[in-house]
C-alpha positions in Angstrom: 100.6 116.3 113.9 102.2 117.5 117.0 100.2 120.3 118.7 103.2 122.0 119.6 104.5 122.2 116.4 101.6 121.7 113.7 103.7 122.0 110.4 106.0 119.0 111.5 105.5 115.5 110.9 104.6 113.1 113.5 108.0 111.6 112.4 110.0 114.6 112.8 113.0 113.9 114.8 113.0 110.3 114.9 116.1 108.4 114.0 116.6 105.5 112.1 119.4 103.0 111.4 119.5 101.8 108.2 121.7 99.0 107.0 121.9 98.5 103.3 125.0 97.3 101.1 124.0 99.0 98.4 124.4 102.4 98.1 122.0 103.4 95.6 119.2 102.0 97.1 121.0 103.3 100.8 120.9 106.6 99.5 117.4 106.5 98.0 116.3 105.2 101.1 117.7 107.8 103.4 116.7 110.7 100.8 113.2 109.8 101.4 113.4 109.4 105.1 115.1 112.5 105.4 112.2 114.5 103.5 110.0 113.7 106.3 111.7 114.9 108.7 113.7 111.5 110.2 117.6 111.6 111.1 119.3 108.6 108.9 122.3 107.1 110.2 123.3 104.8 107.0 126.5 102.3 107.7 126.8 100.3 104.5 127.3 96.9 107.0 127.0 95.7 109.7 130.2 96.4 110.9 129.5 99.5 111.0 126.0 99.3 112.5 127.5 97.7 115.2 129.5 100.6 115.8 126.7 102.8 115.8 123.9 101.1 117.5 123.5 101.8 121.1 120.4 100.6 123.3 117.3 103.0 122.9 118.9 105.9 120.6 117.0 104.3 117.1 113.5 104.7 117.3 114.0 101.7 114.1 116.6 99.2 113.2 115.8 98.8 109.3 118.2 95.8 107.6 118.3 94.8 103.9 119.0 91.2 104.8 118.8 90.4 101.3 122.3 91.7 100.7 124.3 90.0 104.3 125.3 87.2 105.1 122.3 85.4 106.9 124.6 84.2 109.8 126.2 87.9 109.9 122.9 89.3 110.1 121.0 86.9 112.7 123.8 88.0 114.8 123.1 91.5 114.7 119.2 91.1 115.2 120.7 88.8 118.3 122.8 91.4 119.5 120.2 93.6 119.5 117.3 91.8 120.9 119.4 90.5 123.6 121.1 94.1 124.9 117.7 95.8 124.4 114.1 93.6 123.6 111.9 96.7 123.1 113.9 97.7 119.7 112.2 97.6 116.6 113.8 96.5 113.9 112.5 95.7 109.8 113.8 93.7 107.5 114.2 94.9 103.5 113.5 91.5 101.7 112.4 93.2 98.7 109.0 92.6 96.4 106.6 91.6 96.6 106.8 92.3 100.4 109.3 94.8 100.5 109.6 95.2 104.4 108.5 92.2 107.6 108.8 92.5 110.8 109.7 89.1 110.5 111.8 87.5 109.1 110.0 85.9 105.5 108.8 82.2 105.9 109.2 82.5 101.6 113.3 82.1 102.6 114.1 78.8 102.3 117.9 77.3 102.4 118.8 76.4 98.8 119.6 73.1 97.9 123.1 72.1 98.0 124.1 76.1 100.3 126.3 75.3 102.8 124.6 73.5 105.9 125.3 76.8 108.2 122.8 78.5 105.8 120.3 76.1 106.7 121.0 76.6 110.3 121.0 80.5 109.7 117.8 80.5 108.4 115.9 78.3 110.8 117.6 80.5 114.0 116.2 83.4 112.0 113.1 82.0 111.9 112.9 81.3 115.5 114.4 84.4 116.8 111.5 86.7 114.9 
């Protein structure tokens, strides 16, 4: 608890980007930040989070990379890392880990994706 303000959440005033497709689970997401006190800024892609992000404003980068293009969103986390190295950022890979810091050895390229998902994934893999 802060001292200066014991009724508020350590999380109070943090902000957090968070990228999801999905706007059902986006919104759910958000509404449950938001109850505890943390400003949501929710672009549905990455488009948009690249529009948005700016070096130090997110105290956490959280991206659903279960519902982007891998390439797409290895260029993001990129973008990021390379502009500004301290940033934190998650990754929404759903059950049974739901969020990594890293992203999941479990994702494997598919037999028979196209070879730049292959090569998506193993950049991932090394950039994390």
């Amino acid at each position: 608890m802060d001292s200066q303000f014991p009724n508020r959440s350590t999380l109070y005033s943090k902000k957090v980007l968070l990228v999801d497709r999905c706007q059902a689970t986006r919104e759910v997401r958000a509404a449950t930040l938001r109850r505890h006190g943390i400003e949501v800024h929710t672009p549905e892609n990455l488009a948009g989070a690249r529009s948005l992000w700016q070096p130090q404003v997110y105290d956490l980068i959280l991206l659903d990379v279960r519902r982007q293009l891998p390439g797409e969103a290895l260029e993001f986390y990129e973008h990021i890392k390379g502009k500004s190295p301290q940033e934190r950022v998650a990754f929404l890979v759903g059950s049974p880990v739901y969020l990594s810091r890293t992203w999941p050895d479990e994702v494997k390229a598919r037999a028979g994706a196209p070879p730049q998902w292959a090569e998506a994934v193993k950049r991932f893999l090394t950039a994390a």
